[in-house]
Structures are given as C-alpha cells and as structure tokens.
N, C-alpha and C positions, 0 to 999 in steps of 0.2 A: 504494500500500500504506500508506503514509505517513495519508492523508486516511483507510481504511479503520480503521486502529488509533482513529485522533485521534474519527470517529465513535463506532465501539463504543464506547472509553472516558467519552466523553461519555456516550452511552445508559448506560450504568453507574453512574455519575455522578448522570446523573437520576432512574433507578429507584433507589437509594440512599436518594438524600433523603427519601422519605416516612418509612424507617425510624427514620433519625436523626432526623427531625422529632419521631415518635413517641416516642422514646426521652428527646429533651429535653422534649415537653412534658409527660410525664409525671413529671418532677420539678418541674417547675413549682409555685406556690401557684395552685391555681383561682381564688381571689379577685382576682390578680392581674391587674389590664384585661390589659397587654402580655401575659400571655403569652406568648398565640399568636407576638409578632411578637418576640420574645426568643427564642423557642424555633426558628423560623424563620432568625434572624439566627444563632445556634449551628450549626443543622443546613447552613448554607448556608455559614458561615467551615470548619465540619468535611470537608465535601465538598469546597472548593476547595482546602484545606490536603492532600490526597489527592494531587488534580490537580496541585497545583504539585509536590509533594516526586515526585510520579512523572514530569513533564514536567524537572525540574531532572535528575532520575536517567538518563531516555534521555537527552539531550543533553549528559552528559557532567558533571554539576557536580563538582567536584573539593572542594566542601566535607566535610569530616568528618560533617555532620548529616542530610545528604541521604537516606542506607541507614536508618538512628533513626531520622530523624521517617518515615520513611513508612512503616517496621514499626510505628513508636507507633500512627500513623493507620491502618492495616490492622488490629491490632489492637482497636484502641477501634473500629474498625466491625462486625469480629463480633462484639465486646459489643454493639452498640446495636442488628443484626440479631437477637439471643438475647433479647434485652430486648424486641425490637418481636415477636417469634414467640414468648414466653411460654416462652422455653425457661430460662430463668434466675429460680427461685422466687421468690415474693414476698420473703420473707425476706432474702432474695442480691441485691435491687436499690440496694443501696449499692453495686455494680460498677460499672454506669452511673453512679451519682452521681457516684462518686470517677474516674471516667472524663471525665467533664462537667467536672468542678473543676478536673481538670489539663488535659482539651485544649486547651481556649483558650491558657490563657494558657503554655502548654508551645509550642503552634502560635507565637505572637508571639515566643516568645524563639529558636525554631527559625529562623524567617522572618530575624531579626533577625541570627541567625548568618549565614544563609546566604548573605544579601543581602549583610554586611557583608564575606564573603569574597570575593565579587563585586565589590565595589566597592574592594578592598585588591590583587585580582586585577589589576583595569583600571587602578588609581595603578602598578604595581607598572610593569605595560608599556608606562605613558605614559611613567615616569622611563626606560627602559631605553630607547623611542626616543627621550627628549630626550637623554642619553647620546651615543645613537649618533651623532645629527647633532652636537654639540660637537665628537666627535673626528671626524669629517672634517672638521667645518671648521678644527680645530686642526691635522692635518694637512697637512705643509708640500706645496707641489705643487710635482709632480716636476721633478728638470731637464731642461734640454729635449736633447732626443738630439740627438748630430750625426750627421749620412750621410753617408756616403762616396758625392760623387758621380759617380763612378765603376761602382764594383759593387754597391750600395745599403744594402751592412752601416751598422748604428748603432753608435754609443761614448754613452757616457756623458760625454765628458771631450773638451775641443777636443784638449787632447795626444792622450788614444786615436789621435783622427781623424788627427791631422797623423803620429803614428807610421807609423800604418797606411799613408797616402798616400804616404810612402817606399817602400813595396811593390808602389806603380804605377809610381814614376819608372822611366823610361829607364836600361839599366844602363851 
C-alpha cells in the first residue's frame, strides 16, 4: 500500500509540473536565453518542496512548519493550476507572481527550519544517550550477595548471612 501511495503521488507530482512550469515561465522576460531552464528549475524546487513537506508530514515530523509549508505549497499550486487553465484574469496574474516571489525563497527558509529541527532532534538524543551511559558507568556495582549455603537464601551483608546461619545450627 505503502509503494501504491508513494506511486500515485509521484504520478501527481509529474502531471503537476507542466502547470507550474507554465505558470513560471510565463513571468519570465522572453528575451531572457535561460528562461526556459529558470523556469524549469522553479517548477521542479516547487514540486519537490510539495513532496518533501508531505513525505516529512506522513512520517511523523514533529517540526512546527511541516502542516504551513505544505498548505503554502498546496496553495501556490492551485494558483499556478488557475494561472496555467486561464482561470485567473489577465489583470489578476500578479497572484502567481507574488506567488513565485515568495515560494522559493519561503521553500528555503521552511526546509531550513525543518531540517534544523531535525538535526537539534538527533543532538538532543545523542546527548540523552551519552547521559545515559555516564550514569551506569558512574554507577557503583552492586555488592556481591552472600548465600546461605544451606537453603540458598541471599543477604546482602556477611553479618545477614552468619545471623541467618545461627538458624541452621544444631539446637
């Protein structure tokens, strides 16, 4: 079920692309050589910033940003579907622009959170197992029991034992 999610989502993913492609390279300068491969490189960090904020979300991230950026980026992808389907007037296509302007670099400071919480996560529970080995090894090892060899009770204490042993003598 796992691999069937992980496909479809891909497959979504790649039909995506073209729209966002559309969307970015239509604010592009045509004179511009790169465009295409600007517009490309956008449409392509837009799409994977999707996949990660929704792969971080099913497996649990515990970052505060995780649920926000991937409404952002759900968002800014029906604007860029509305933009690429003509549904959003000419007039009204500073949506996507101002959509363009902030994804990126919204994407990077998200990413930047999220990893960083991740990586404050893993210090967190390296310290907590170096911790934990200190105190056992700072704890003292135990004394050694005695047995009653007799009846096979332990003491703690040679006295315990030799009291005890009084309780085997002959009366």
């Amino acid at each position: 079920m796992r691999y069937l999610f992980a496909a479809v989502y891909l497959l979504v993913l790649v039909t995506q692309l073209p729209h966002v492609y559309s969307a970015y390279a239509n604010l592009e300068s045509p004179e511009m050589r790169l465009a295409h491969a600007t517009a490309l490189g956008a449409a392509l960090a837009f799409e994977l910033s999707i996949g990660v904020f929704t792969f971080r979300l099913v497996t649990g991230s515990r970052s505060r940003w995780t649920k926000p950026g991937l409404l952002f980026f759900l968002v800014a992808s029906a604007v860029a579907n509305a933009t690429y389907y003509g549904l959003i007037p000419p007039q009204a296509r500073w949506v996507m622009a101002a959509f363009a302007t902030v994804a990126l670099p919204l994407a990077l400071a998200l990413f930047a959170e999220e990893f960083g919480a991740e990586t404050r996560k893993s210090a967190a529970k390296a310290q907590r197992e170096q911790r934990r080995q200190e105190r056992e090894q700072a704890e003292p090892e135990p004394a050694p029991a005695f047995v009653c060899g007799v009846c096979g009770r332990s003491f703690g204490s040679q006295q315990g034992l030799n009291a005890h042993m009084r309780s085997h003598a002959a009366p």
